[in-house]
mmCIF file of the N, C-alpha and C atoms, coordinates in Angstrom:
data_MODEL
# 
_entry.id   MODEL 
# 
loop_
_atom_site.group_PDB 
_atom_site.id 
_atom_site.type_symbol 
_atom_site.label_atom_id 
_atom_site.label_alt_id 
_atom_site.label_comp_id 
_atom_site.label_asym_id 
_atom_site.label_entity_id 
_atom_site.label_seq_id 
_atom_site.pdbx_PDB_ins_code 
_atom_site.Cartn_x 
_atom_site.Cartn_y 
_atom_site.Cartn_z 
_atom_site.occupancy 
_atom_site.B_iso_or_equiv 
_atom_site.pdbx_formal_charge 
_atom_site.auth_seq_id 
_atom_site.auth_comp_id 
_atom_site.auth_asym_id 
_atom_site.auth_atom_id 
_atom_site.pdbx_PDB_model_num 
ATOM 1   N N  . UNK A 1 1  ? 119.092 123.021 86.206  1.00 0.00 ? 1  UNK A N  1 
ATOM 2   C CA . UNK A 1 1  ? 118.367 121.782 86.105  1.00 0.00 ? 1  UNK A CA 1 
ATOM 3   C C  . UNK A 1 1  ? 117.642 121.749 84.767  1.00 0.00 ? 1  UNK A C  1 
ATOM 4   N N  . UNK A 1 2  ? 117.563 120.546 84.287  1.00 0.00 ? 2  UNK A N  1 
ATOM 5   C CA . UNK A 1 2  ? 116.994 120.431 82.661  1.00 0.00 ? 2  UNK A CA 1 
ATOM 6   C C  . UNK A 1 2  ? 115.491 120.002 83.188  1.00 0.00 ? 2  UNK A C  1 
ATOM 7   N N  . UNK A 1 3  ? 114.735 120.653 82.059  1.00 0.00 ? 3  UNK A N  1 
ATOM 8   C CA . UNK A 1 3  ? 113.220 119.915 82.193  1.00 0.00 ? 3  UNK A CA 1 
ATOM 9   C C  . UNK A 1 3  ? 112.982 118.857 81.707  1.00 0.00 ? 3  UNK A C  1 
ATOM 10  N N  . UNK A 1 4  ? 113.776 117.893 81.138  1.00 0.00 ? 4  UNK A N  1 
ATOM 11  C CA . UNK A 1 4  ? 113.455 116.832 80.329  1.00 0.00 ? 4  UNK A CA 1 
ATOM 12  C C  . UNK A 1 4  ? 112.820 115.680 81.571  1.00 0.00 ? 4  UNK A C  1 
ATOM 13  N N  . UNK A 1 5  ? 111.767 115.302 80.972  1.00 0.00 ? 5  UNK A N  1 
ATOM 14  C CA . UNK A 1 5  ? 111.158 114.146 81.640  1.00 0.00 ? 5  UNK A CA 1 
ATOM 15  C C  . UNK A 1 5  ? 112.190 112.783 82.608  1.00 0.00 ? 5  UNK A C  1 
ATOM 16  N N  . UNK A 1 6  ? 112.904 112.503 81.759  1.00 0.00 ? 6  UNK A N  1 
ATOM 17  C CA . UNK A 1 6  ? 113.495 111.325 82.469  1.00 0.00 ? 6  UNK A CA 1 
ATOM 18  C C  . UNK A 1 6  ? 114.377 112.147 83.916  1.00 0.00 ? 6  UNK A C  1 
ATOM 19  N N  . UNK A 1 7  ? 114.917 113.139 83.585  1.00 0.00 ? 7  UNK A N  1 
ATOM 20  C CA . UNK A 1 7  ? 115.615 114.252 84.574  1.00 0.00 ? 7  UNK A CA 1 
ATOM 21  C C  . UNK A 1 7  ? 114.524 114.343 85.688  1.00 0.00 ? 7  UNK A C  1 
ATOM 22  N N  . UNK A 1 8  ? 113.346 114.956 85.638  1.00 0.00 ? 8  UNK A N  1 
ATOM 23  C CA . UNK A 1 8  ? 112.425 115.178 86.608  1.00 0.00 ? 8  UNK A CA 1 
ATOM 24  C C  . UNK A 1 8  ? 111.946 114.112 87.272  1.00 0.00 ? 8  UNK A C  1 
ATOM 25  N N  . UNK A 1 9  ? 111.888 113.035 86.790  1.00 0.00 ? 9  UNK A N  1 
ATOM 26  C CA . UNK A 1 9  ? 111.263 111.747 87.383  1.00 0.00 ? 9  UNK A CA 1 
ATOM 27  C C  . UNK A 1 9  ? 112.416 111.194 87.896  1.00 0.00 ? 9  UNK A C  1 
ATOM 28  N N  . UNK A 1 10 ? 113.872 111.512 87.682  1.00 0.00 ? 10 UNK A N  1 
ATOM 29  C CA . UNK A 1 10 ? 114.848 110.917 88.522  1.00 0.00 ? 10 UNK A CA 1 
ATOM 30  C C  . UNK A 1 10 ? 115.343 111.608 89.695  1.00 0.00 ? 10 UNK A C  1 
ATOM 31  N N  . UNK A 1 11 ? 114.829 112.859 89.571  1.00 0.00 ? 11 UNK A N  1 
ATOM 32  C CA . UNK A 1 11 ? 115.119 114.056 90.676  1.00 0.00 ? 11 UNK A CA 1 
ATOM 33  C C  . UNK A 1 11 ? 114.178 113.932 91.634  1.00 0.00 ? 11 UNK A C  1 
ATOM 34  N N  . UNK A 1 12 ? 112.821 113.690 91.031  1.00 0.00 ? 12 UNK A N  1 
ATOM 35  C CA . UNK A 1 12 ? 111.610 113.043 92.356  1.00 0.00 ? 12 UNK A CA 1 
ATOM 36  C C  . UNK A 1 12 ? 112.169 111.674 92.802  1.00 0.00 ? 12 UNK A C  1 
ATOM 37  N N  . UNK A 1 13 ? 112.215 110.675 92.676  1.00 0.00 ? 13 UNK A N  1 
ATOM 38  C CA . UNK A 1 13 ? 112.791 109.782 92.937  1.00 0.00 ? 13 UNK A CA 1 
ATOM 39  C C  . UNK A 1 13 ? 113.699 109.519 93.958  1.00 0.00 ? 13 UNK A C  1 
ATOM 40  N N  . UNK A 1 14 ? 114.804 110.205 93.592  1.00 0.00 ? 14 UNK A N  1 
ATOM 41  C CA . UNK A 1 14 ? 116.057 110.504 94.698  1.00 0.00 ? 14 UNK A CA 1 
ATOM 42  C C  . UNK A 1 14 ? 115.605 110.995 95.994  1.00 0.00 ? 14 UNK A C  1 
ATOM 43  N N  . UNK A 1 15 ? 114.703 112.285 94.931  1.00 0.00 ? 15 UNK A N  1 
ATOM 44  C CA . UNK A 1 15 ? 114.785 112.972 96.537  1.00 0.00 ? 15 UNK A CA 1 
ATOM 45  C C  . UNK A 1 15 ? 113.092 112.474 97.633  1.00 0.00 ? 15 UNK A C  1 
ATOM 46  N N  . UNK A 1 16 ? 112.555 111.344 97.104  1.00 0.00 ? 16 UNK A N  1 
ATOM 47  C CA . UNK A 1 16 ? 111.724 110.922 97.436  1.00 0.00 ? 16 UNK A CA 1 
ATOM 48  C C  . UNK A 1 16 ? 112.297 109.831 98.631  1.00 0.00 ? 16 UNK A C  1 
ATOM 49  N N  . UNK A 1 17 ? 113.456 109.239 98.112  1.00 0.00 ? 17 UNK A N  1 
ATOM 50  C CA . UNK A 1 17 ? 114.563 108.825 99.401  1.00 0.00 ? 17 UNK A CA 1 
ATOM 51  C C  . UNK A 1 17 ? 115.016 109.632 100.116 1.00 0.00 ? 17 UNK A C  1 
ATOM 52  N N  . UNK A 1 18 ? 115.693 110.304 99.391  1.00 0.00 ? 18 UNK A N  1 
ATOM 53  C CA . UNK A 1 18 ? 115.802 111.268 100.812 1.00 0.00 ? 18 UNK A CA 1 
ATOM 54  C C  . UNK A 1 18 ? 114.811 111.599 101.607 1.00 0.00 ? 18 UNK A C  1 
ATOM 55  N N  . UNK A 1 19 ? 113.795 111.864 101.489 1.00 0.00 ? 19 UNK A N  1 
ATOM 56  C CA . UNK A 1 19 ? 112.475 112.560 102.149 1.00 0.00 ? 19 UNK A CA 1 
ATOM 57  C C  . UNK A 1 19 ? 112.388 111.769 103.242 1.00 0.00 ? 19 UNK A C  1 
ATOM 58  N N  . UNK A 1 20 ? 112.550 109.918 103.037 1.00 0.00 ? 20 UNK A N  1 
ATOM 59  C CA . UNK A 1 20 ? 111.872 108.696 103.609 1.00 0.00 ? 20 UNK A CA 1 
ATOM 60  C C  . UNK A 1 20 ? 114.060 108.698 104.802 1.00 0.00 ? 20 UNK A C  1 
ATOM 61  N N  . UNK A 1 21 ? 114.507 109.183 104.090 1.00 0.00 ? 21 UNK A N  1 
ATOM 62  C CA . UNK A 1 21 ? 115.788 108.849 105.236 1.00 0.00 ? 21 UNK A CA 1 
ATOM 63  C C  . UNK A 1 21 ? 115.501 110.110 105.953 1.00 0.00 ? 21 UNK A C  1 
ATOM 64  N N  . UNK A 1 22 ? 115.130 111.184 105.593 1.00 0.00 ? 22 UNK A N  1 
ATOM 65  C CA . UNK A 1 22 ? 115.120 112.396 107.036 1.00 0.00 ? 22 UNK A CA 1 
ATOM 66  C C  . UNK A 1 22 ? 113.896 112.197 107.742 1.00 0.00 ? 22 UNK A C  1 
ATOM 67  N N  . UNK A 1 23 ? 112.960 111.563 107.459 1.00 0.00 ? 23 UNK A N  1 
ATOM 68  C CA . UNK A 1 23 ? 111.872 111.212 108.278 1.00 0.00 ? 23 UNK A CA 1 
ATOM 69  C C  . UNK A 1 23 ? 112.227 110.517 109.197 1.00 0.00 ? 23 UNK A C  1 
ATOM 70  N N  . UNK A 1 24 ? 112.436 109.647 109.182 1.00 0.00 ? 24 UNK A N  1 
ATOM 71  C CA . UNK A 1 24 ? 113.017 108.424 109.204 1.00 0.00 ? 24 UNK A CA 1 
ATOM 72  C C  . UNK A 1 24 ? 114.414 108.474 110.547 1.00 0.00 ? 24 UNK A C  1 
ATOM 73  N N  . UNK A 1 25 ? 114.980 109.555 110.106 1.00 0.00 ? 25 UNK A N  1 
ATOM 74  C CA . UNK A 1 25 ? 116.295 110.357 110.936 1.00 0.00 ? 25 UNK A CA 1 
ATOM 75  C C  . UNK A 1 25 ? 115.910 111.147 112.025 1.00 0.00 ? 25 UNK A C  1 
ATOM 76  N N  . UNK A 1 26 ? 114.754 111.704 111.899 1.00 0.00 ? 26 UNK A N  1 
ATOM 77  C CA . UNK A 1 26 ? 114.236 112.736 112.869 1.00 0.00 ? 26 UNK A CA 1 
ATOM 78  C C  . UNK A 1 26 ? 112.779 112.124 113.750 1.00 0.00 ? 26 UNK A C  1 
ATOM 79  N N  . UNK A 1 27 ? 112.184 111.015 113.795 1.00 0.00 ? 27 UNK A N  1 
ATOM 80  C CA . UNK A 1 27 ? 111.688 110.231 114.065 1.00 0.00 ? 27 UNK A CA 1 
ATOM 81  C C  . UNK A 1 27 ? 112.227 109.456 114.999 1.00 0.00 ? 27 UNK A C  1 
ATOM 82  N N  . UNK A 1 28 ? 113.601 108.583 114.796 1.00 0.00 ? 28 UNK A N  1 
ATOM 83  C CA . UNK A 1 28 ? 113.948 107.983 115.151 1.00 0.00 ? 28 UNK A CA 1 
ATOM 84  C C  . UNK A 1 28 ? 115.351 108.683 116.137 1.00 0.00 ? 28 UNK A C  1 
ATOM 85  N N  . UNK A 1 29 ? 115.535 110.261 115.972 1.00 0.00 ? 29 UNK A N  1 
ATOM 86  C CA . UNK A 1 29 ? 117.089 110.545 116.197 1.00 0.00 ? 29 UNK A CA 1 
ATOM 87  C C  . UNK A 1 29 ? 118.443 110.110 115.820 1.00 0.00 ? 29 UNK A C  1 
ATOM 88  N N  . UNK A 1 30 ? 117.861 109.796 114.690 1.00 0.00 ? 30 UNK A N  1 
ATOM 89  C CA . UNK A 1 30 ? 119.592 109.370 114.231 1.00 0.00 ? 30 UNK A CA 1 
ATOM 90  C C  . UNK A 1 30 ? 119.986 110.463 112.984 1.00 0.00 ? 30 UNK A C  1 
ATOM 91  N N  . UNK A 1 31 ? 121.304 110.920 113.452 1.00 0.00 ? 31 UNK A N  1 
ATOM 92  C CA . UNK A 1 31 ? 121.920 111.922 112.836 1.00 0.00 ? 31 UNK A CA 1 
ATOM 93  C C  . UNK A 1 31 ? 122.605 111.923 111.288 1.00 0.00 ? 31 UNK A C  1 
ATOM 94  N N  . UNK A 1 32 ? 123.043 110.129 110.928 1.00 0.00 ? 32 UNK A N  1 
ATOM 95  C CA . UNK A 1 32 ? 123.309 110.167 109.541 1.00 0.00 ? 32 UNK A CA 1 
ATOM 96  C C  . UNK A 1 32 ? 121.971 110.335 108.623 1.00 0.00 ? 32 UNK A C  1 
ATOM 97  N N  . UNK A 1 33 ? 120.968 109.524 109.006 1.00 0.00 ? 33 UNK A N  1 
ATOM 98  C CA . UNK A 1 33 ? 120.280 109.919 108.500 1.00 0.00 ? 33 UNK A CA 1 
ATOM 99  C C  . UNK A 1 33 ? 119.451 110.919 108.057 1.00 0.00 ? 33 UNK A C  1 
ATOM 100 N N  . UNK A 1 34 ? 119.076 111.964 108.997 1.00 0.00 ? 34 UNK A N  1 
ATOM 101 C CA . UNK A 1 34 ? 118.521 113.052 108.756 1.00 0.00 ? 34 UNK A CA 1 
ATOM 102 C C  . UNK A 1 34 ? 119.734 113.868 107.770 1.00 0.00 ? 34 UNK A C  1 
ATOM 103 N N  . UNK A 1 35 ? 120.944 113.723 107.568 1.00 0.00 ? 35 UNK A N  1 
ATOM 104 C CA . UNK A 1 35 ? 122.243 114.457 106.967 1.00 0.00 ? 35 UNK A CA 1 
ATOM 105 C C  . UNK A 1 35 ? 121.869 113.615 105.698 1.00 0.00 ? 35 UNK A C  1 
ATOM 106 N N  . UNK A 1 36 ? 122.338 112.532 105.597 1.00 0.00 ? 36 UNK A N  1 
ATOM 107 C CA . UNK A 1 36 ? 121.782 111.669 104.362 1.00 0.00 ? 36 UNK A CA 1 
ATOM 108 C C  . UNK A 1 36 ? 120.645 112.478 104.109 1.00 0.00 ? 36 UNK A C  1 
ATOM 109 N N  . UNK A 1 37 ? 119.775 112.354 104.379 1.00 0.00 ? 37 UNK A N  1 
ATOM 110 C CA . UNK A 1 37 ? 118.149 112.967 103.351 1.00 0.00 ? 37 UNK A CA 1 
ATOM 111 C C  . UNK A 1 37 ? 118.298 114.479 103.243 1.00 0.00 ? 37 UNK A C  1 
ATOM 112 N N  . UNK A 1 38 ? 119.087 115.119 103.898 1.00 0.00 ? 38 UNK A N  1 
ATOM 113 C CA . UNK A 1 38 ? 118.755 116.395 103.457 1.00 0.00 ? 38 UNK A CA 1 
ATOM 114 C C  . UNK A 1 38 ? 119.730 116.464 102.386 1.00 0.00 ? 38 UNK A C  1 
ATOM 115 N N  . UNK A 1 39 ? 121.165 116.088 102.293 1.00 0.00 ? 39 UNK A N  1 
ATOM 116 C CA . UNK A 1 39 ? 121.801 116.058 101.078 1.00 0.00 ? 39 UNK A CA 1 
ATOM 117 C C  . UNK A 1 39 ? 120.976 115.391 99.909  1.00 0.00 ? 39 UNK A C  1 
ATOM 118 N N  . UNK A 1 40 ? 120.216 113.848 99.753  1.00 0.00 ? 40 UNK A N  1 
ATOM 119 C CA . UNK A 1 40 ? 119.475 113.684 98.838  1.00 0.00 ? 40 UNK A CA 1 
ATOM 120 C C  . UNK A 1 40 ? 118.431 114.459 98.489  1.00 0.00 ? 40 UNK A C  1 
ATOM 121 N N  . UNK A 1 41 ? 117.881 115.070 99.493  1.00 0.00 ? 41 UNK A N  1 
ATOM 122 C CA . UNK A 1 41 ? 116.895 116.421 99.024  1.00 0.00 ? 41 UNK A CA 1 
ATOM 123 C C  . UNK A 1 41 ? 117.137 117.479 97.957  1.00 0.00 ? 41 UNK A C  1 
ATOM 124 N N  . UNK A 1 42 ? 118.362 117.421 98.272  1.00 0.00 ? 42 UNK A N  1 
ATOM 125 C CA . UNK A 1 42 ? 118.755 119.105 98.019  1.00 0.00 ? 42 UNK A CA 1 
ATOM 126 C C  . UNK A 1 42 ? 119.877 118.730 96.317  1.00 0.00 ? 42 UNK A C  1 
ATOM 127 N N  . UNK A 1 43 ? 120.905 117.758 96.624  1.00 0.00 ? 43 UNK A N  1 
ATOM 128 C CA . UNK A 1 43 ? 122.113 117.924 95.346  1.00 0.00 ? 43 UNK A CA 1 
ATOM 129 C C  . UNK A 1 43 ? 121.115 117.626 93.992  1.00 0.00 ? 43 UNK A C  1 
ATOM 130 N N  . UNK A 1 44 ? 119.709 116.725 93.724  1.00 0.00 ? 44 UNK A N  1 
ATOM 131 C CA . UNK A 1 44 ? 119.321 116.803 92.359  1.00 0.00 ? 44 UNK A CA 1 
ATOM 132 C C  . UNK A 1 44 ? 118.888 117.791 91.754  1.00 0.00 ? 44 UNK A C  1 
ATOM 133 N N  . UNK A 1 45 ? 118.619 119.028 92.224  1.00 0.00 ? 45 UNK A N  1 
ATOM 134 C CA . UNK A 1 45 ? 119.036 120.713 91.759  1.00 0.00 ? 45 UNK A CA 1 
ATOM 135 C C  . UNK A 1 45 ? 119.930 121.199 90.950  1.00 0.00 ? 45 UNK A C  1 
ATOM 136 N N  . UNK A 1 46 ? 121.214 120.655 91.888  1.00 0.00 ? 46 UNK A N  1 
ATOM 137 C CA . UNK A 1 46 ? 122.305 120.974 91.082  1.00 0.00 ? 46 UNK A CA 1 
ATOM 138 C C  . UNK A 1 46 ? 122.922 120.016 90.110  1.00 0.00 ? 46 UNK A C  1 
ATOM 139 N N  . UNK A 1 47 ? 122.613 118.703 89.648  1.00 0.00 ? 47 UNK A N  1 
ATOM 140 C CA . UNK A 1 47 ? 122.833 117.952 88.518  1.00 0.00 ? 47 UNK A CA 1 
ATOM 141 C C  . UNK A 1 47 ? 121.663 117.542 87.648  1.00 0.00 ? 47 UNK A C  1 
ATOM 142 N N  . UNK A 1 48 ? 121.778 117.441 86.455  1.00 0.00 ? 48 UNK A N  1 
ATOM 143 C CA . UNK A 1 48 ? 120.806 117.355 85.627  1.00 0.00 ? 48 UNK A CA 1 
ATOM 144 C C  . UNK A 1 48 ? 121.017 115.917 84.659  1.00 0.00 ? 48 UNK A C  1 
ATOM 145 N N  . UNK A 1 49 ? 122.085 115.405 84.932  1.00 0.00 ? 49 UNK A N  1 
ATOM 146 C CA . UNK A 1 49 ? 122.639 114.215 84.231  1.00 0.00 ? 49 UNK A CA 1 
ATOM 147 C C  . UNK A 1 49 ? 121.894 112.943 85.286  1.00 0.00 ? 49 UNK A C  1 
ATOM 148 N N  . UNK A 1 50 ? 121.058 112.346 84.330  1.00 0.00 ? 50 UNK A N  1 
ATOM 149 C CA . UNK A 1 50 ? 120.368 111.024 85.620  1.00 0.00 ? 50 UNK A CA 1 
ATOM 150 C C  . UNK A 1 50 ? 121.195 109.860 85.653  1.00 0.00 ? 50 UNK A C  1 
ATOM 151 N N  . UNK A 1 51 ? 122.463 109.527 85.539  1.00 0.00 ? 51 UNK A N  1 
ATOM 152 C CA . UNK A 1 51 ? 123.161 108.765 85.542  1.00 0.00 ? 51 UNK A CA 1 
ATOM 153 C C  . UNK A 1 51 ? 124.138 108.896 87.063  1.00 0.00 ? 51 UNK A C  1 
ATOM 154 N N  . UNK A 1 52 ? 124.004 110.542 86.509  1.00 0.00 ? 52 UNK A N  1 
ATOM 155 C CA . UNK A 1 52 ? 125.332 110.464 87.725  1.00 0.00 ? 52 UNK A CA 1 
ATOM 156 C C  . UNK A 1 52 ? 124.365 111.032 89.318  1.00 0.00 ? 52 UNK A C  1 
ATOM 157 N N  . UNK A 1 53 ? 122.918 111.157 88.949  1.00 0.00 ? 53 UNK A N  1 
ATOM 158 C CA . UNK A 1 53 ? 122.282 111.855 90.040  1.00 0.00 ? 53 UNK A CA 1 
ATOM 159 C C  . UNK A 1 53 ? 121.716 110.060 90.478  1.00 0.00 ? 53 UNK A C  1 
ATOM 160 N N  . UNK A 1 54 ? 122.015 109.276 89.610  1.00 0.00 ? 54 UNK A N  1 
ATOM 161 C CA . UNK A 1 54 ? 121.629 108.131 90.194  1.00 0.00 ? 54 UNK A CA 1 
ATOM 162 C C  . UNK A 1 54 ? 122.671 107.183 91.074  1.00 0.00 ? 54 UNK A C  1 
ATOM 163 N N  . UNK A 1 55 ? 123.792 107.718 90.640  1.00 0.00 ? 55 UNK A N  1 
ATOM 164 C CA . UNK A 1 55 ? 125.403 107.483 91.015  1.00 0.00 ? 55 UNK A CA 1 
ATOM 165 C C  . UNK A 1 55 ? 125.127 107.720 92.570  1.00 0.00 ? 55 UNK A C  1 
ATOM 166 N N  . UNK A 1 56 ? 125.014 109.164 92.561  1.00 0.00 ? 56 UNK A N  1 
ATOM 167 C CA . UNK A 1 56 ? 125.402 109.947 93.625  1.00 0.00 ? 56 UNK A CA 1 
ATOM 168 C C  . UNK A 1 56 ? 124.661 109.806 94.492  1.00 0.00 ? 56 UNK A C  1 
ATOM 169 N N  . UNK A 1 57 ? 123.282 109.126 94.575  1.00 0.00 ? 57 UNK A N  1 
ATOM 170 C CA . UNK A 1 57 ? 122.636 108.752 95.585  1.00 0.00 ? 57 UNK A CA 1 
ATOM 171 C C  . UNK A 1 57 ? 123.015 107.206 95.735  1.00 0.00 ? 57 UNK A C  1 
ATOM 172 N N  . UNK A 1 58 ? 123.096 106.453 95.052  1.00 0.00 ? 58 UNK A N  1 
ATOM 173 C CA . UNK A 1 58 ? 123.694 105.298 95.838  1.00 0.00 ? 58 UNK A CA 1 
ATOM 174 C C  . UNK A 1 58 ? 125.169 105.203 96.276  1.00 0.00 ? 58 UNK A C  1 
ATOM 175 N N  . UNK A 1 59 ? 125.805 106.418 95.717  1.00 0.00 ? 59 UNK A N  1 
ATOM 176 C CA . UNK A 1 59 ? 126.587 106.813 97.085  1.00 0.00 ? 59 UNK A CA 1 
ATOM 177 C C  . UNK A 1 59 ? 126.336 106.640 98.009  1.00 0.00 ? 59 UNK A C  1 
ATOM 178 N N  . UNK A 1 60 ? 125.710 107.758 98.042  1.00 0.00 ? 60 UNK A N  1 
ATOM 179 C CA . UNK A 1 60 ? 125.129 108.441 99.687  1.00 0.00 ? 60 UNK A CA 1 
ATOM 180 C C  . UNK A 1 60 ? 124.566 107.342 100.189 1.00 0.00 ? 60 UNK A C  1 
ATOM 181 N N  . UNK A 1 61 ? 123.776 106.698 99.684  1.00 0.00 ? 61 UNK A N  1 
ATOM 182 C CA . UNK A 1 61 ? 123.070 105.060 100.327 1.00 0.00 ? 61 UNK A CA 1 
ATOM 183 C C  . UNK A 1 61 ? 124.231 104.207 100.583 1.00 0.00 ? 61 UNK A C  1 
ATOM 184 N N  . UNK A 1 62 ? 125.145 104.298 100.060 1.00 0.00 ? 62 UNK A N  1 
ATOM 185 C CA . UNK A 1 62 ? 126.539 102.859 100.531 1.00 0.00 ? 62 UNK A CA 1 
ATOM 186 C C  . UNK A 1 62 ? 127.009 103.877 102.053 1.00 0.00 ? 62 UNK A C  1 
ATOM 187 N N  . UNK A 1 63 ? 127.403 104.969 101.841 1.00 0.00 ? 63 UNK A N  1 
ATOM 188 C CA . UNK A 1 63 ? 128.430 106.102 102.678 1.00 0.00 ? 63 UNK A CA 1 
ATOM 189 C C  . UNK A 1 63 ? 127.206 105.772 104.453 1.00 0.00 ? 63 UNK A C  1 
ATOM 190 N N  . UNK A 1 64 ? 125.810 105.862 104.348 1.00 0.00 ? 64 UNK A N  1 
ATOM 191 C CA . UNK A 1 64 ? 124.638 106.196 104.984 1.00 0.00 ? 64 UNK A CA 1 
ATOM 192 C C  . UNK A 1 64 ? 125.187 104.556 105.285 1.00 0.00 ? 64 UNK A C  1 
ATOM 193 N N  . UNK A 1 65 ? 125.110 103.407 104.475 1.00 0.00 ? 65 UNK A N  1 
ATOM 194 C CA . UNK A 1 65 ? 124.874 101.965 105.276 1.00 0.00 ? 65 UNK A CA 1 
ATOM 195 C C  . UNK A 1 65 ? 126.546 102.123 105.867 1.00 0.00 ? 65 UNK A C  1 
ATOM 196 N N  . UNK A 1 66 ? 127.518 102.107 105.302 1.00 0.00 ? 66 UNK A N  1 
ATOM 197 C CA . UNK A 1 66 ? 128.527 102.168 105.826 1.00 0.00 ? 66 UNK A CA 1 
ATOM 198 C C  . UNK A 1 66 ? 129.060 102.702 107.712 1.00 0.00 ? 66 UNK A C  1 
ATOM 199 N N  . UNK A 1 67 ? 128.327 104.329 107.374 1.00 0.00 ? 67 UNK A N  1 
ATOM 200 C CA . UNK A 1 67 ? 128.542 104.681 108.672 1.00 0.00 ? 67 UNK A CA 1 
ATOM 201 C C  . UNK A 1 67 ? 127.109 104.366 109.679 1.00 0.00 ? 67 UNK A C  1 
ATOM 202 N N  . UNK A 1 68 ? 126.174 103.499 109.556 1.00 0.00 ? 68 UNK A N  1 
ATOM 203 C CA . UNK A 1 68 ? 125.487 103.111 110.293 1.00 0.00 ? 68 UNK A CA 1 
ATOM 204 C C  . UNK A 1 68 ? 126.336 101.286 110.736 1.00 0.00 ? 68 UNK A C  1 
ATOM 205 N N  . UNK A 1 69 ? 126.473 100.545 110.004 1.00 0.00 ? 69 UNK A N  1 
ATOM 206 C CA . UNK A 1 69 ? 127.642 99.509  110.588 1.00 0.00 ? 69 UNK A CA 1 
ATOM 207 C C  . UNK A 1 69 ? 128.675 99.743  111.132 1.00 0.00 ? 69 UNK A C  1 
ATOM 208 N N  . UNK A 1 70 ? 129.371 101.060 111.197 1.00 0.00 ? 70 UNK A N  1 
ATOM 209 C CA . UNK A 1 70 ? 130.212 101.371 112.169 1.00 0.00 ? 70 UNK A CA 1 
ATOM 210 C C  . UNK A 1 70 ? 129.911 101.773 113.477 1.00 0.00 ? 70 UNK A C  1 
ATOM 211 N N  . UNK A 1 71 ? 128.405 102.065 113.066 1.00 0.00 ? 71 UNK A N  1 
ATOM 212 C CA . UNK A 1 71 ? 128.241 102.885 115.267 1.00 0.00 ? 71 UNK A CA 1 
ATOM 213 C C  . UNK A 1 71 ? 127.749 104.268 115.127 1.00 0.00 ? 71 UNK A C  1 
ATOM 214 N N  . UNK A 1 72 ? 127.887 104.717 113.862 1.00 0.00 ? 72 UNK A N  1 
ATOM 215 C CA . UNK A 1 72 ? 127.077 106.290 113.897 1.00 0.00 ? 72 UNK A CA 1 
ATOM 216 C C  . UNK A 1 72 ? 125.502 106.098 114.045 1.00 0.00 ? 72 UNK A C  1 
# 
């Protein structure tokens, strides 16, 4: 992980969603979600590029709305 400012403030960020979807998951019992937030917790560790750590959570936010309109 890089220390550069814009990196750290996009890594809090992310995983500041995540934090609010596993709460949120374990509160309520729903299983994508608590899976959703712990993956947003955890992958801005391993990328340091804020483009694609910004990518990769609105992934996970389309993948998270996706399988909640299906019934998960």
């Amino acid at each position: 992980m890089e220390l550069d400012g814009n990196s750290i403030i996009a890594s809090i960020v992310v995983s500041g969603v995540g934090c609010v979807f596993f709460s949120y998951g374990r509160k309520m019992s729903r299983a994508p979600h608590v899976v959703a937030g712990i993956v947003m917790m955890v992958f801005p560790y391993f990328v340091s590029n804020v483009l694609a750590m910004f990518g990769i959570g609105a992934l996970l936010c389309a993948l998270l709305y996706m399988a909640v309109r299906v019934g998960y």
